[in-house]
PyMOL Python script that loads the backbone (N, CA, C, O; Angstrom):
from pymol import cmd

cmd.read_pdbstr("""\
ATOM      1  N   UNK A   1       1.542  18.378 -12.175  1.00  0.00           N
ATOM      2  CA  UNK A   1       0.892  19.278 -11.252  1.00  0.00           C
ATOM      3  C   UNK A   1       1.163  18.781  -9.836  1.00  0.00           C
ATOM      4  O   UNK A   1       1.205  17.592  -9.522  1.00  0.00           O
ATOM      5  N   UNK A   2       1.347  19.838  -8.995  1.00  0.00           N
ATOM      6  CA  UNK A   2       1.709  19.389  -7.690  1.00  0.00           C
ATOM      7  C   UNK A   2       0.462  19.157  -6.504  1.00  0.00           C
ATOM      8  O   UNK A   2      -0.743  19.359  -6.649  1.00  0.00           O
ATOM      9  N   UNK A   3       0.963  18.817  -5.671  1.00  0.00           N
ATOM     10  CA  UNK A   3      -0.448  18.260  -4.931  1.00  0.00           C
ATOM     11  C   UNK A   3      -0.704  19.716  -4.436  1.00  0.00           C
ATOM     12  O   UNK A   3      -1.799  19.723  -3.873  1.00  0.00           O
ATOM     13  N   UNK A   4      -0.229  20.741  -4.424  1.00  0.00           N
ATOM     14  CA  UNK A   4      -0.842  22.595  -4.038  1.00  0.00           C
ATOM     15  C   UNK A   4      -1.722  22.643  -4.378  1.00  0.00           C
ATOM     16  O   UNK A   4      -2.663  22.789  -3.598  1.00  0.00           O
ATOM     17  N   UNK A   5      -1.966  22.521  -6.093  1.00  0.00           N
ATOM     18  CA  UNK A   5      -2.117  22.725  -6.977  1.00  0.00           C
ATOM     19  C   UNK A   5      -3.316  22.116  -7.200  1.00  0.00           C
ATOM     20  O   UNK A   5      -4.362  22.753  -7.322  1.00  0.00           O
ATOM     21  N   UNK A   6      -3.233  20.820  -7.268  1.00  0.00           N
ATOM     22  CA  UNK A   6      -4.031  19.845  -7.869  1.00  0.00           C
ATOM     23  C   UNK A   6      -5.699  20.116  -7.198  1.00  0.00           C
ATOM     24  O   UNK A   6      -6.410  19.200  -7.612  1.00  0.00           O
ATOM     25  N   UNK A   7      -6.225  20.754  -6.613  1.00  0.00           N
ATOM     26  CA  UNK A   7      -7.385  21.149  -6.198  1.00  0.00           C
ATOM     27  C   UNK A   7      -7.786  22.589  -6.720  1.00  0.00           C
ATOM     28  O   UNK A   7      -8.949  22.971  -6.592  1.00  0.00           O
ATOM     29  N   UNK A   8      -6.864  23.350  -7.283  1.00  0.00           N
ATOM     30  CA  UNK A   8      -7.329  24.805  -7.910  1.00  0.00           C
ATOM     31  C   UNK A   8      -7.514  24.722  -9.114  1.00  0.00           C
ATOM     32  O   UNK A   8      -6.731  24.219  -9.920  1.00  0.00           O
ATOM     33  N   UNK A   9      -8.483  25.169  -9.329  1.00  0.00           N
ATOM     34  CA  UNK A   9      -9.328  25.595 -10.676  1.00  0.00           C
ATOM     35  C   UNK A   9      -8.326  26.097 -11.755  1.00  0.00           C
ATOM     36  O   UNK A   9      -7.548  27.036 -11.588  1.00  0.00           O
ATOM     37  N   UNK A  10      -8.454  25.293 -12.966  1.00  0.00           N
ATOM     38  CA  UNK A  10      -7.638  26.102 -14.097  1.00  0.00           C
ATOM     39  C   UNK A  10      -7.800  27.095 -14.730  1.00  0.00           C
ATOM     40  O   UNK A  10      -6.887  27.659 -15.332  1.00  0.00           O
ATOM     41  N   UNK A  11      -9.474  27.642 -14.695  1.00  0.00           N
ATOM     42  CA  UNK A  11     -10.443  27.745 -15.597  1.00  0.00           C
ATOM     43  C   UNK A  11     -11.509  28.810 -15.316  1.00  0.00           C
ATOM     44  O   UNK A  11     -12.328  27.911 -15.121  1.00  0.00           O
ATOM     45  N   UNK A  12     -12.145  29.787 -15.143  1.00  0.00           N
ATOM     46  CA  UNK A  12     -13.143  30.103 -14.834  1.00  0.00           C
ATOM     47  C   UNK A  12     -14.596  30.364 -16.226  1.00  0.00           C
ATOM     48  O   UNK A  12     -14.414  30.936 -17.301  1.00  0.00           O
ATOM     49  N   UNK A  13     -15.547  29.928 -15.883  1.00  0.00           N
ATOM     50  CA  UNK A  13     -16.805  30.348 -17.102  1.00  0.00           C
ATOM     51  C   UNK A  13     -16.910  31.826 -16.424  1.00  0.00           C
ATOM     52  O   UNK A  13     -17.060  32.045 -15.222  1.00  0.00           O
ATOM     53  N   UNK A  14     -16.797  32.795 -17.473  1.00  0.00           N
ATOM     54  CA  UNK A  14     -16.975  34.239 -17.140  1.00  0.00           C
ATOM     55  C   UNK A  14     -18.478  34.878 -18.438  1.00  0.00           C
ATOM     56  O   UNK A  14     -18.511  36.014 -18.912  1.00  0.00           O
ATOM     57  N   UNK A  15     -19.408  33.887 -18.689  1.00  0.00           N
ATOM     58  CA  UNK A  15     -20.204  34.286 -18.940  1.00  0.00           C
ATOM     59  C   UNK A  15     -20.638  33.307 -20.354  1.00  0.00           C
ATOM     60  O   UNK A  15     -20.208  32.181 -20.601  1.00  0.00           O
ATOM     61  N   UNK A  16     -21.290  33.845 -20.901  1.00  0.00           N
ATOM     62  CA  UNK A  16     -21.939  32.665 -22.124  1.00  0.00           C
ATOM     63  C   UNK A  16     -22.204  34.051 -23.566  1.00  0.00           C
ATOM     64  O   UNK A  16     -22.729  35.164 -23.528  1.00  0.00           O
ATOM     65  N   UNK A  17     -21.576  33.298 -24.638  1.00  0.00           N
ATOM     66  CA  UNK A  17     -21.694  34.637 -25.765  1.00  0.00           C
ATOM     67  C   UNK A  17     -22.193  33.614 -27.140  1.00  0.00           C
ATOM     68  O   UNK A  17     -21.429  32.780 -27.624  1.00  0.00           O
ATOM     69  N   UNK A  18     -23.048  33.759 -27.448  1.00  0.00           N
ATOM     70  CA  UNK A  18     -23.812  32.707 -28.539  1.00  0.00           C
ATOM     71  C   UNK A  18     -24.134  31.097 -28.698  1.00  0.00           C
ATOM     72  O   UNK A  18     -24.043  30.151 -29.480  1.00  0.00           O
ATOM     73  N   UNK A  19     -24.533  31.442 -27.515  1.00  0.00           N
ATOM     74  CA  UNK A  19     -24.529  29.873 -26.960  1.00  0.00           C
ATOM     75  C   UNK A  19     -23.750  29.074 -26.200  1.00  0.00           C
ATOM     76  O   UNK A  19     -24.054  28.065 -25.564  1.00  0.00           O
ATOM     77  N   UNK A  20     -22.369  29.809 -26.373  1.00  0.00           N
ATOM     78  CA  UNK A  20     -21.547  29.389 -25.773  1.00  0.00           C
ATOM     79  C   UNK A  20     -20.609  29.939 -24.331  1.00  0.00           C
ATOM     80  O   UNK A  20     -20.437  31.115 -24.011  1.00  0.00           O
ATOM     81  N   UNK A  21     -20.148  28.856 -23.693  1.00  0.00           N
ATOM     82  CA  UNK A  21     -19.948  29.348 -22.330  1.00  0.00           C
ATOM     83  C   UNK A  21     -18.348  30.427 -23.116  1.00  0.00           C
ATOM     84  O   UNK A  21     -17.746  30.213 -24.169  1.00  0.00           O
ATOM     85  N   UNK A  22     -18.122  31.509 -22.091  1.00  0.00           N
ATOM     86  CA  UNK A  22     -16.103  31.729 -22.283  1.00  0.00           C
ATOM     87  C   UNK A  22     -15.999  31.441 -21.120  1.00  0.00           C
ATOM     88  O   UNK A  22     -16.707  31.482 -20.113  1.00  0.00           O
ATOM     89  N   UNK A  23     -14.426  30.962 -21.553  1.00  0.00           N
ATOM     90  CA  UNK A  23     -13.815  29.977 -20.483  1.00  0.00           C
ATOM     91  C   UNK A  23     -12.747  31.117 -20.355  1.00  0.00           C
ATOM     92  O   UNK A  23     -12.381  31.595 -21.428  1.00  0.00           O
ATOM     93  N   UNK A  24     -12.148  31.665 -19.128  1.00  0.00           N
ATOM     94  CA  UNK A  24     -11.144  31.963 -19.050  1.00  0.00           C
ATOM     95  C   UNK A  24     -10.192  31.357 -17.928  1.00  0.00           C
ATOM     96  O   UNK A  24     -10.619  30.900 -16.868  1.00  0.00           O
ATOM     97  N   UNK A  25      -8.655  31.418 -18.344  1.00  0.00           N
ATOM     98  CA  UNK A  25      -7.687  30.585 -17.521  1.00  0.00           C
ATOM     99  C   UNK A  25      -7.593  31.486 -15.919  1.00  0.00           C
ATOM    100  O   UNK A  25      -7.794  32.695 -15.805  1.00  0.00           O
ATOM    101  N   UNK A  26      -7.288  30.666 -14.943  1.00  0.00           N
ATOM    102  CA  UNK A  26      -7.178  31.911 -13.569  1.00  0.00           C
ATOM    103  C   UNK A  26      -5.357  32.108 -13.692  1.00  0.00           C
ATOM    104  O   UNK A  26      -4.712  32.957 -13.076  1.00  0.00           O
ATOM    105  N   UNK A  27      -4.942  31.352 -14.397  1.00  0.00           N
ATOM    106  CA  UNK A  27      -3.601  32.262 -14.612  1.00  0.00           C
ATOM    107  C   UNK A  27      -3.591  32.620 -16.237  1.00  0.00           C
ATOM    108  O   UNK A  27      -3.740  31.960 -17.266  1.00  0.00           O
ATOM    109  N   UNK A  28      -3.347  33.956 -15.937  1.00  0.00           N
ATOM    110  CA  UNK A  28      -3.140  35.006 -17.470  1.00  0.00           C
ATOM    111  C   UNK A  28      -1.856  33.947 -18.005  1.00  0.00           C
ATOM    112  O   UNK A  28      -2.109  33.259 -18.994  1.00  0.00           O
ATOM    113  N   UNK A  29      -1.051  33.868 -17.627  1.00  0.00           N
ATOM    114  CA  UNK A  29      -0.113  33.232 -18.699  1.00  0.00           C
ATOM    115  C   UNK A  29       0.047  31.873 -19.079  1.00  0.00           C
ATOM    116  O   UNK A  29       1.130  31.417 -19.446  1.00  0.00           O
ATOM    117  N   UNK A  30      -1.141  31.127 -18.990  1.00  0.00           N
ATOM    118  CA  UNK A  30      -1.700  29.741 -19.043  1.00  0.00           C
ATOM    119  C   UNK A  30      -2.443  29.598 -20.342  1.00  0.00           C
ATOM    120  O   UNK A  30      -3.595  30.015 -20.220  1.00  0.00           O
ATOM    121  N   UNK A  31      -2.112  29.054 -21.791  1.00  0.00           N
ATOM    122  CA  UNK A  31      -3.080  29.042 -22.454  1.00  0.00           C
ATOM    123  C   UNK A  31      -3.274  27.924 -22.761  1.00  0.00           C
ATOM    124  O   UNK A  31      -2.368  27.122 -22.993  1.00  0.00           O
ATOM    125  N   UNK A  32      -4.884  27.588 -22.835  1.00  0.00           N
ATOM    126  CA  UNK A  32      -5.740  26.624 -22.947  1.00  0.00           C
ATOM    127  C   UNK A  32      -5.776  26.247 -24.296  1.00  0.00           C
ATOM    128  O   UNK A  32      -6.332  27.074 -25.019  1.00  0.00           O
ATOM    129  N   UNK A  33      -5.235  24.979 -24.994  1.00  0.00           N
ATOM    130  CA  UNK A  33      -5.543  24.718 -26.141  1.00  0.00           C
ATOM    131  C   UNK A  33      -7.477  24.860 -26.353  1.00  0.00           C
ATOM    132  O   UNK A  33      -8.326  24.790 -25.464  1.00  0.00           O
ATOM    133  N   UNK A  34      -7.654  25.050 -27.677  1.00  0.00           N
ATOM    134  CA  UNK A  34      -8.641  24.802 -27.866  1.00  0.00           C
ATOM    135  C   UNK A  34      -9.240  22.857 -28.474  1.00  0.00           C
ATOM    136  O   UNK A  34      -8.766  22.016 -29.237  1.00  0.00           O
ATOM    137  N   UNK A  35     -10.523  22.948 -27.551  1.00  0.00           N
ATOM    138  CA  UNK A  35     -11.365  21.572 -27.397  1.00  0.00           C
ATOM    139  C   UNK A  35     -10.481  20.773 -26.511  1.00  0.00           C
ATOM    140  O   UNK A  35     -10.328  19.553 -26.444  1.00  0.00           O
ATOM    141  N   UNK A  36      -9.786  22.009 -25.669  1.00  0.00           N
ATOM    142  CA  UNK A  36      -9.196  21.053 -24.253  1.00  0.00           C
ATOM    143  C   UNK A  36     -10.863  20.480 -23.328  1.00  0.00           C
ATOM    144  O   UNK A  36     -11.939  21.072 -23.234  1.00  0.00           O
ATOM    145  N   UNK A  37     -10.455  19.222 -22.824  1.00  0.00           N
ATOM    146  CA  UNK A  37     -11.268  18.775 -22.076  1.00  0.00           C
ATOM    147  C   UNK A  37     -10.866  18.979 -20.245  1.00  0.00           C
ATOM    148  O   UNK A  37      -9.845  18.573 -19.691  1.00  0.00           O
ATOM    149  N   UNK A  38     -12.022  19.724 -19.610  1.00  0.00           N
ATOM    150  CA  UNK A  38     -11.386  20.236 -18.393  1.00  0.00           C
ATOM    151  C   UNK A  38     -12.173  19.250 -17.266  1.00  0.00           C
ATOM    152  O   UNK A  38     -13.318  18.919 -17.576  1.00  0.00           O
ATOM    153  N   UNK A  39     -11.764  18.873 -16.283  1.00  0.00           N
ATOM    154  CA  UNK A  39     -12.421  18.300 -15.638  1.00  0.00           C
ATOM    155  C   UNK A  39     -12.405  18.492 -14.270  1.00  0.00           C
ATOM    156  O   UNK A  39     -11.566  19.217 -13.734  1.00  0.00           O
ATOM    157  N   UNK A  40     -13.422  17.791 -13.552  1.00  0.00           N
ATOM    158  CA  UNK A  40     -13.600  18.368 -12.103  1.00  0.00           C
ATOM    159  C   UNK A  40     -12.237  17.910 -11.208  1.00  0.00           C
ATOM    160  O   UNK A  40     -11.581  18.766 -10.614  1.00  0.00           O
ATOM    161  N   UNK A  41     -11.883  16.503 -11.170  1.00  0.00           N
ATOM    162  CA  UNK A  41     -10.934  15.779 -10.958  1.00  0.00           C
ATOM    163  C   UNK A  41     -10.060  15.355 -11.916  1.00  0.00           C
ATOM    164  O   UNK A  41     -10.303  15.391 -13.122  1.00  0.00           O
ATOM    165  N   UNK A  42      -8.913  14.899 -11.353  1.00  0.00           N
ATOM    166  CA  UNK A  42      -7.762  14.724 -12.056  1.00  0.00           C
ATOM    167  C   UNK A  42      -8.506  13.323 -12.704  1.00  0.00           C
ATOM    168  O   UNK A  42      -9.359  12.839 -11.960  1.00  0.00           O
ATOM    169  N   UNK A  43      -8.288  12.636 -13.966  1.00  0.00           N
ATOM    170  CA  UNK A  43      -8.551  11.313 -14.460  1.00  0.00           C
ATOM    171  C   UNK A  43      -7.510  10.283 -14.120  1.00  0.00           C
ATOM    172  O   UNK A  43      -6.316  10.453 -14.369  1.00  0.00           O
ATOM    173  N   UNK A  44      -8.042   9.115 -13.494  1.00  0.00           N
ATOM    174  CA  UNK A  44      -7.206   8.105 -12.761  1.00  0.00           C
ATOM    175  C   UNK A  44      -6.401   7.631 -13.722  1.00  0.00           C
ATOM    176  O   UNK A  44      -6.912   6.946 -14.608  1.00  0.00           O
ATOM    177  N   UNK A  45      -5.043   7.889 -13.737  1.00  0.00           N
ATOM    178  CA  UNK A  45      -4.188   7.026 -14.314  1.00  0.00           C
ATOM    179  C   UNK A  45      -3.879   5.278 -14.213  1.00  0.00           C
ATOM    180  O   UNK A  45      -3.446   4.661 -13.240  1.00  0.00           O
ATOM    181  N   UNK A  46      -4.162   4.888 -15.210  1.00  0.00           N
ATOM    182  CA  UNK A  46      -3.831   3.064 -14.956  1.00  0.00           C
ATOM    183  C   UNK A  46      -2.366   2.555 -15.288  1.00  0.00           C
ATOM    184  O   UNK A  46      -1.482   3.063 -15.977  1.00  0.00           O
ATOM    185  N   UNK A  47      -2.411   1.443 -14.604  1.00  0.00           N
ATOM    186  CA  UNK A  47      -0.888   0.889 -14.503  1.00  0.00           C
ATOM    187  C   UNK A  47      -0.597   0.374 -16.187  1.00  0.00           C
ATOM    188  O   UNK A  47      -1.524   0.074 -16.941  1.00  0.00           O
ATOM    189  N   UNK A  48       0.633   0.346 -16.526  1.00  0.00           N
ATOM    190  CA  UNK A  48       1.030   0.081 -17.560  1.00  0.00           C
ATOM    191  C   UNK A  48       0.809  -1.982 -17.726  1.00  0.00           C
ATOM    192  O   UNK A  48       1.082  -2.902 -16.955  1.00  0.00           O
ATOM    193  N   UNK A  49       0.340  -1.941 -18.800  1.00  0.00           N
ATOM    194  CA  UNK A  49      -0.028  -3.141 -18.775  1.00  0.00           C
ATOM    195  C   UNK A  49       1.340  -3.960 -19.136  1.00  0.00           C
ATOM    196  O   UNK A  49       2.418  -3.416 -19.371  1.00  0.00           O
ATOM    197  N   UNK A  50       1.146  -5.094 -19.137  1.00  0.00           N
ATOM    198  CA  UNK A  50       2.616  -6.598 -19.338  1.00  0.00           C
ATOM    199  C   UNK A  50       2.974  -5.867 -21.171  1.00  0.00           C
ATOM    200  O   UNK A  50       3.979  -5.224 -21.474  1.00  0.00           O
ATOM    201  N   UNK A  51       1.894  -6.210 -22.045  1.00  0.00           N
ATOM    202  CA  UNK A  51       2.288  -5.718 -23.249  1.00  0.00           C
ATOM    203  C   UNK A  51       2.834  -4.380 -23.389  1.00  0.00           C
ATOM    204  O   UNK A  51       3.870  -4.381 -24.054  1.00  0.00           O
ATOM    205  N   UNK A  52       2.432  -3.130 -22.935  1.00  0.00           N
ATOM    206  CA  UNK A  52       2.903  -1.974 -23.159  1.00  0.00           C
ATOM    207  C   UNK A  52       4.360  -2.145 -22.220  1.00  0.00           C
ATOM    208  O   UNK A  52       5.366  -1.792 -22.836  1.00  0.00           O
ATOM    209  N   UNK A  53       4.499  -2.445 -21.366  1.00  0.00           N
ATOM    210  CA  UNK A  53       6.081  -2.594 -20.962  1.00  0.00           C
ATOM    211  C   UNK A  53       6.995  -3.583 -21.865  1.00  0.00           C
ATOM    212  O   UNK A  53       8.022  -2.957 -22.127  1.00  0.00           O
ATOM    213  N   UNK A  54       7.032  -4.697 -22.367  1.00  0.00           N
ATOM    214  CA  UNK A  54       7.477  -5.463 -23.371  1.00  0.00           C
ATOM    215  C   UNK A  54       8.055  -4.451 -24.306  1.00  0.00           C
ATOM    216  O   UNK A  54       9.225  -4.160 -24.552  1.00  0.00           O
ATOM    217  N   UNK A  55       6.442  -3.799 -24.955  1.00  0.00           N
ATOM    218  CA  UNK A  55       6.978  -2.844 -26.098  1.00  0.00           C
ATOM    219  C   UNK A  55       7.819  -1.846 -25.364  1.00  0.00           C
ATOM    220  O   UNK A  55       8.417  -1.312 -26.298  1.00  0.00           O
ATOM    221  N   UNK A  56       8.234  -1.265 -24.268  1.00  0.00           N
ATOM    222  CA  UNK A  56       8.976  -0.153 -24.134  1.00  0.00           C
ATOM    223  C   UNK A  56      10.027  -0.635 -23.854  1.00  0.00           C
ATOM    224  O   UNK A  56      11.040   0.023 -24.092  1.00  0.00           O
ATOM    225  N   UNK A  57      10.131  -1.952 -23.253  1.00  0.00           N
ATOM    226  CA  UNK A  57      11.546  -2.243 -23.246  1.00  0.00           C
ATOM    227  C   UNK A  57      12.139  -3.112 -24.343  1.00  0.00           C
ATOM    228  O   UNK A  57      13.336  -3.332 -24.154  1.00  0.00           O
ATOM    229  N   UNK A  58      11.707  -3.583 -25.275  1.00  0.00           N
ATOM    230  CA  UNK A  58      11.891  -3.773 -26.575  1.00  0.00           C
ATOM    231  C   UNK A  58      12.499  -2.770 -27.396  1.00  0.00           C
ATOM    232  O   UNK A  58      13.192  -3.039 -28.377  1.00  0.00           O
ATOM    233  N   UNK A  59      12.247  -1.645 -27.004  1.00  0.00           N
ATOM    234  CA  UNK A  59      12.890  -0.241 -27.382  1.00  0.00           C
ATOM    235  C   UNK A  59      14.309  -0.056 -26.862  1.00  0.00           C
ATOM    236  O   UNK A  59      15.208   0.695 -27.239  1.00  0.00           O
ATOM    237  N   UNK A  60      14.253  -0.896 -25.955  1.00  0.00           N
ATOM    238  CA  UNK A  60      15.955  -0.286 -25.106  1.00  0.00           C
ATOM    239  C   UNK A  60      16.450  -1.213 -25.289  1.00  0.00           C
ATOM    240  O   UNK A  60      16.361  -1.995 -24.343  1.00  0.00           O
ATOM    241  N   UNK A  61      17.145  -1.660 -26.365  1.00  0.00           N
ATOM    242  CA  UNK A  61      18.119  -3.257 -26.180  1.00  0.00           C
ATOM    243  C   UNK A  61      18.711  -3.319 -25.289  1.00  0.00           C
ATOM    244  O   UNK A  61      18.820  -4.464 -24.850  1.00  0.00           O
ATOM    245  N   UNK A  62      19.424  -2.208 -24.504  1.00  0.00           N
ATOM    246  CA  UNK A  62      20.501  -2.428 -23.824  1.00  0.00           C
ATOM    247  C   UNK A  62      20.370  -2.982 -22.183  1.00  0.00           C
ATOM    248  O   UNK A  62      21.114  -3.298 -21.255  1.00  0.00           O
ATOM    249  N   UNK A  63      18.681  -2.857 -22.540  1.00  0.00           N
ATOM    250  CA  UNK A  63      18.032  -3.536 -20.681  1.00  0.00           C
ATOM    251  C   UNK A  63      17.216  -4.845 -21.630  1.00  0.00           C
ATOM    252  O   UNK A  63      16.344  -4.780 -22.497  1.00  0.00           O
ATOM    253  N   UNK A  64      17.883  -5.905 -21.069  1.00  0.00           N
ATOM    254  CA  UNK A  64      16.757  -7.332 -21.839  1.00  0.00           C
ATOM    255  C   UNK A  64      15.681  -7.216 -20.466  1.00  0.00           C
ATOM    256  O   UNK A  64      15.833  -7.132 -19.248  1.00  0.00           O
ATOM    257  N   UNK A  65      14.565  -7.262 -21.376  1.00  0.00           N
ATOM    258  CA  UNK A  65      13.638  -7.575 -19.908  1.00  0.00           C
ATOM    259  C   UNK A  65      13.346  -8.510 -19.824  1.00  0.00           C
ATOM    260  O   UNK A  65      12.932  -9.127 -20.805  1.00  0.00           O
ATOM    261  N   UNK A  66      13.435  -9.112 -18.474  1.00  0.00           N
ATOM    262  CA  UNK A  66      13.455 -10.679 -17.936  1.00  0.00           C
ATOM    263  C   UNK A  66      12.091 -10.706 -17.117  1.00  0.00           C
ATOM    264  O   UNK A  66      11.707 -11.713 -16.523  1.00  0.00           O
ATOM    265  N   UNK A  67      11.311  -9.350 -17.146  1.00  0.00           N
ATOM    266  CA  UNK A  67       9.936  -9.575 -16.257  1.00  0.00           C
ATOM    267  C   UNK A  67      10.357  -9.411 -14.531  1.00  0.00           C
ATOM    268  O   UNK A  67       9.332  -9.540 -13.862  1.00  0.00           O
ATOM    269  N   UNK A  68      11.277  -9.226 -13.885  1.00  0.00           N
ATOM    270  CA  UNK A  68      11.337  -9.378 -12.480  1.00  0.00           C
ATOM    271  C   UNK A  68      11.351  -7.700 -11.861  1.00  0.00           C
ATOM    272  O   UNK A  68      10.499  -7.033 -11.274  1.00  0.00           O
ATOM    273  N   UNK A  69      12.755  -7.417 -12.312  1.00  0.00           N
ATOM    274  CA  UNK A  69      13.139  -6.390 -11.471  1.00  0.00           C
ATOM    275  C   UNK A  69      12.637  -5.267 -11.939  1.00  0.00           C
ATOM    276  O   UNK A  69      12.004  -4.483 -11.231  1.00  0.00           O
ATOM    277  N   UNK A  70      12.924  -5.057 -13.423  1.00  0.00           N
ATOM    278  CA  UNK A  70      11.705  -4.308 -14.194  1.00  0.00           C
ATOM    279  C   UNK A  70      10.592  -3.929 -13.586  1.00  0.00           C
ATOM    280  O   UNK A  70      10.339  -2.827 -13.098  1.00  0.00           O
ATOM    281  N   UNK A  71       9.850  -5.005 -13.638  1.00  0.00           N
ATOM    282  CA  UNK A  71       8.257  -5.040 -12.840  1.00  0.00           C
ATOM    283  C   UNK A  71       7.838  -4.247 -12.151  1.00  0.00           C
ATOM    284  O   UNK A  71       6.858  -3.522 -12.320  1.00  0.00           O
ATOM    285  N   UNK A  72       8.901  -4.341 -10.877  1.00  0.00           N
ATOM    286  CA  UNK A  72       8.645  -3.906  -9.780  1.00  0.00           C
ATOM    287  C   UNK A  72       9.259  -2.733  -9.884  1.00  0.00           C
ATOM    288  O   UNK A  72       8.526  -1.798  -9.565  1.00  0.00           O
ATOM    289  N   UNK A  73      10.588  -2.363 -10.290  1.00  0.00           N
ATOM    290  CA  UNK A  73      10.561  -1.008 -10.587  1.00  0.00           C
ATOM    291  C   UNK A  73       9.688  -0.141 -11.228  1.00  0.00           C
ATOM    292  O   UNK A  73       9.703   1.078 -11.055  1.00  0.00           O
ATOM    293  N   UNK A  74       8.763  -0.859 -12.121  1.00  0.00           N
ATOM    294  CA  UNK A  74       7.992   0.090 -12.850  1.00  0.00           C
ATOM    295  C   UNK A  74       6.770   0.467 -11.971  1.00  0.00           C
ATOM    296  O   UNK A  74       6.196   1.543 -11.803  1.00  0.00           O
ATOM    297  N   UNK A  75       6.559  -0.783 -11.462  1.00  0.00           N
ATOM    298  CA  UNK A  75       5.148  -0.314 -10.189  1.00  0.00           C
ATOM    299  C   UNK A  75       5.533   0.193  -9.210  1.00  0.00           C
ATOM    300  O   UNK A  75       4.710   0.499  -8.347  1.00  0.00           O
ATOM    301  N   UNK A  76       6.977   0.459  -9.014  1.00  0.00           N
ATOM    302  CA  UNK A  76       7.596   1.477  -7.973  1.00  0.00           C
ATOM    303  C   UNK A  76       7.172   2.858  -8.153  1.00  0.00           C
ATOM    304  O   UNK A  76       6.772   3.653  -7.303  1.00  0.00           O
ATOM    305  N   UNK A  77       7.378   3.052  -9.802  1.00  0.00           N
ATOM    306  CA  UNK A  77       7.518   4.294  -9.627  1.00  0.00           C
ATOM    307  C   UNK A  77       5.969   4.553 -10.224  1.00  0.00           C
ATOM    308  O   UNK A  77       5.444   5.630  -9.945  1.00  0.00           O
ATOM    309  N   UNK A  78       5.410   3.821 -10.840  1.00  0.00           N
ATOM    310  CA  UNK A  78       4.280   4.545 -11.220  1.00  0.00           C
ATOM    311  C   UNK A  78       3.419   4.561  -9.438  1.00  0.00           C
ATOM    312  O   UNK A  78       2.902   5.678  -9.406  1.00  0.00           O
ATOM    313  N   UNK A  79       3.172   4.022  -8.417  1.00  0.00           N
ATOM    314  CA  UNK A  79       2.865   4.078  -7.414  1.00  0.00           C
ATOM    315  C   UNK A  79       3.550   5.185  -6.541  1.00  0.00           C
ATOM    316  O   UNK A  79       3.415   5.068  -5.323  1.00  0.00           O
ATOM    317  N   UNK A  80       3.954   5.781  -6.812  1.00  0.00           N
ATOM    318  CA  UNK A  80       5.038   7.173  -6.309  1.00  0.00           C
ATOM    319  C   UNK A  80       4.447   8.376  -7.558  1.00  0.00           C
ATOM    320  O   UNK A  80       5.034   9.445  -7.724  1.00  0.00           O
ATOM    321  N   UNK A  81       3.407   8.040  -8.232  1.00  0.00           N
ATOM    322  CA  UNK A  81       3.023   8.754  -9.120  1.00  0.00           C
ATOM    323  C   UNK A  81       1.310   8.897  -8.976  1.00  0.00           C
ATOM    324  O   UNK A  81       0.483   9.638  -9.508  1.00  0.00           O
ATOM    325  N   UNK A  82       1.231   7.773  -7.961  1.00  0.00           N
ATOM    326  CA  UNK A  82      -0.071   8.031  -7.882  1.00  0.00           C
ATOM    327  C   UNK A  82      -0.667   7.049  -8.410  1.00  0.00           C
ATOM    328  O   UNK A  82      -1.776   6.717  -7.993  1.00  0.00           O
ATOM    329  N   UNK A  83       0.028   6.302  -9.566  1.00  0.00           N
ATOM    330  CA  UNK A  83      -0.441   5.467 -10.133  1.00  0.00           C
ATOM    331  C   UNK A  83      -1.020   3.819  -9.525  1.00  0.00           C
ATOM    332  O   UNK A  83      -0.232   3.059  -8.964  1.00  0.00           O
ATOM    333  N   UNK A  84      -2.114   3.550  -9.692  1.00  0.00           N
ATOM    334  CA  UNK A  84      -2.505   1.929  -9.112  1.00  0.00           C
ATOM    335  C   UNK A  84      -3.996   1.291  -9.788  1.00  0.00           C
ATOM    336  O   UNK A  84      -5.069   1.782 -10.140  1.00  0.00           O
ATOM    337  N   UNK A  85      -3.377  -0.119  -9.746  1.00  0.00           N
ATOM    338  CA  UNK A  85      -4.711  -0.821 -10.132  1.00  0.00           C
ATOM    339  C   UNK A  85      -6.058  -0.259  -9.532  1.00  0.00           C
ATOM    340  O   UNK A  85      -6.355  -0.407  -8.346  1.00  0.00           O
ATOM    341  N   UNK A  86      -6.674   0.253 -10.250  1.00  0.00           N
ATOM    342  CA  UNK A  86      -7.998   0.141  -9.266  1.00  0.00           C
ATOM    343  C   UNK A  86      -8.786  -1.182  -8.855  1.00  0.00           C
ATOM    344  O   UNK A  86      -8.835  -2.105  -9.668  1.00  0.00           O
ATOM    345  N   UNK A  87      -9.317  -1.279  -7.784  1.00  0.00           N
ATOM    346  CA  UNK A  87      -9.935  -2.626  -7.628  1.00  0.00           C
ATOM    347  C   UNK A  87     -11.726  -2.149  -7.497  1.00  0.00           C
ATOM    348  O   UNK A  87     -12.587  -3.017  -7.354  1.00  0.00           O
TER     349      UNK A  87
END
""", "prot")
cmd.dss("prot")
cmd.show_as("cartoon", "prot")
cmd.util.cbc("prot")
cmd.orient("prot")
């Protein structure tokens, strides 16, 4: 989702029918899985931890990861994604 975007509503409640709210999408050609979870804000993405990078580059023989350049490429780009430690 683009940052346009990222503040408009996916979703509208257009009324309540047996207890339950209906949800409809504000774009007609958008469909909402059902027991999607919708939220007010986007949910903070966290940085990929030391183990989950190991395992992904364990997957690619053809890059040995040595921990350096990796690293920092990966917190390159997840930080260009928005992505960061929270403190």
């Amino acid at each position: 989702m683009n940052n346009k975007n990222q503040n408009e509503p996916v979703a509208v409640v257009t009324g309540v029918y047996g207890g339950r709210f209906i949800v409809e999408p504000t774009n007609p050609a958008m469909v909402l899985p059902v027991n999607i979870a919708l939220y007010t804000h986007p949910q903070q993405r966290k940085p990929l931890t030391l183990v989950e990078l190991a395992k992904i580059f364990a997957s690619i023989p053809s890059i040995p990861f040595d921990g350096e350049w990796q690293l920092e490429l990966v917190r390159a780009i997840e930080a260009a994604h928005g992505i960061k430690e929270s403190t």
